[in-house]
C-alpha positions, 0 to 999 in steps of 0.5 A, a space after each residue: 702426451 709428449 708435453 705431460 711431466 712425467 714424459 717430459 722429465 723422462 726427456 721426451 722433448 729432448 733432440 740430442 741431433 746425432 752426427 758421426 763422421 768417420 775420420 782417418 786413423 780408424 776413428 768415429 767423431 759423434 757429435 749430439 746435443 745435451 739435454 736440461 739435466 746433470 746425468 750422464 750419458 752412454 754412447 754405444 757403438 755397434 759395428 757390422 758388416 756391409 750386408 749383414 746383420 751380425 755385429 763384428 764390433 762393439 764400444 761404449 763410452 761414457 759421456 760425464 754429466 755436464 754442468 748447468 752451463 752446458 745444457 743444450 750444448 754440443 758435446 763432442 765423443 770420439 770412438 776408436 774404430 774396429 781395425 778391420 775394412 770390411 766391419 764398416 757400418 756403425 749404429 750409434 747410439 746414445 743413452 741418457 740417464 735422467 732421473 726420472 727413467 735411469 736405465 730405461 731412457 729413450 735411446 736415439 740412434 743414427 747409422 752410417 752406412 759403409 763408404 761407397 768404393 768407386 769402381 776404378 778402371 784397372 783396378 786389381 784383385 788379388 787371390 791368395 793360393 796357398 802351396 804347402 812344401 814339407 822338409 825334404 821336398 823339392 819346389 822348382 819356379 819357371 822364372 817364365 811362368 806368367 799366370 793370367 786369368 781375365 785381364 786385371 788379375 793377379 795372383 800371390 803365391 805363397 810358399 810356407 815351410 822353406 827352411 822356416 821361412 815363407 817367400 812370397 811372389 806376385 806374379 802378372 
């Protein structure tokens, strides 16, 4: 079935071989092959969280139609990347527009999965506790005041509405 004109117009036997690479500076290289056609192709980035299923970024890029000369040729795409660490997983997918299905084609699709972290000894974690301080009240600070819980925790106070100001201190 695969091999009839129709399916083969429509880019059946086209392998665009997909590869992403995240690189530094919140970028995703996407690396795919091209098919026999002077279309043009849509890449489609979808971001999500590590577990979860709701997307938290969206990009689309368009790919101009190649020329003869670089049917089946590698072409190289390089999306920009949500700022936030925590939307980490990436689907992309790549759309051609062959003549023969336009807004119907096939979409081939990989998907990165979020970078393992390492668990590293010592490693620190942090907690925001927030103490809010109106004009007119009085704050005093116990320069002695050490706050541990478990051995590798350290806590950031913040204190917001200090003459305008906010004064941060980490204690541990």
């Amino acid at each position: 079935m695969r091999m009839t004109a129709p399916c083969v117009s429509s880019g059946s036997l086209w392998d665009p071989n997909i590869t992403a690479e995240t690189l530094e500076a919140q970028q995703l290289r996407v690396s795919l092959t091209l098919w026999n056609e002077s279309t043009p192709y849509q890449v489609l980035l979808t971001s999500f969280p590590h577990t979860e299923n709701q997307s938290c970024f969206h990009h689309v890029l368009m790919v101009p139609e190649p020329t003869p000369k670089e049917f089946h040729q590698r072409a190289n795409v390089t999306l920009t990347l949500s700022d936030w660490n925590w939307c980490c997983r990436h689907r992309v997918q790549v759309q051609p527009f062959f003549s023969s299905c336009l807004n119907d084609c096939l979409r081939h699709s990989v998907t990165l999965p979020c970078p393992e972290i390492p668990d590293a000894p010592g490693r620190k974690c942090m907690a925001a506790l927030g103490v809010g301080v109106t004009e007119g009240q009085h704050l005093e600070l116990n320069p002695d005041l050490v706050l541990r819980v478990g051995a590798d925790f350290n806590f950031t106070w913040t204190y917001s509405g200090l003459q305008g100001g906010a004064v941060e201190t980490l204690l541990g």
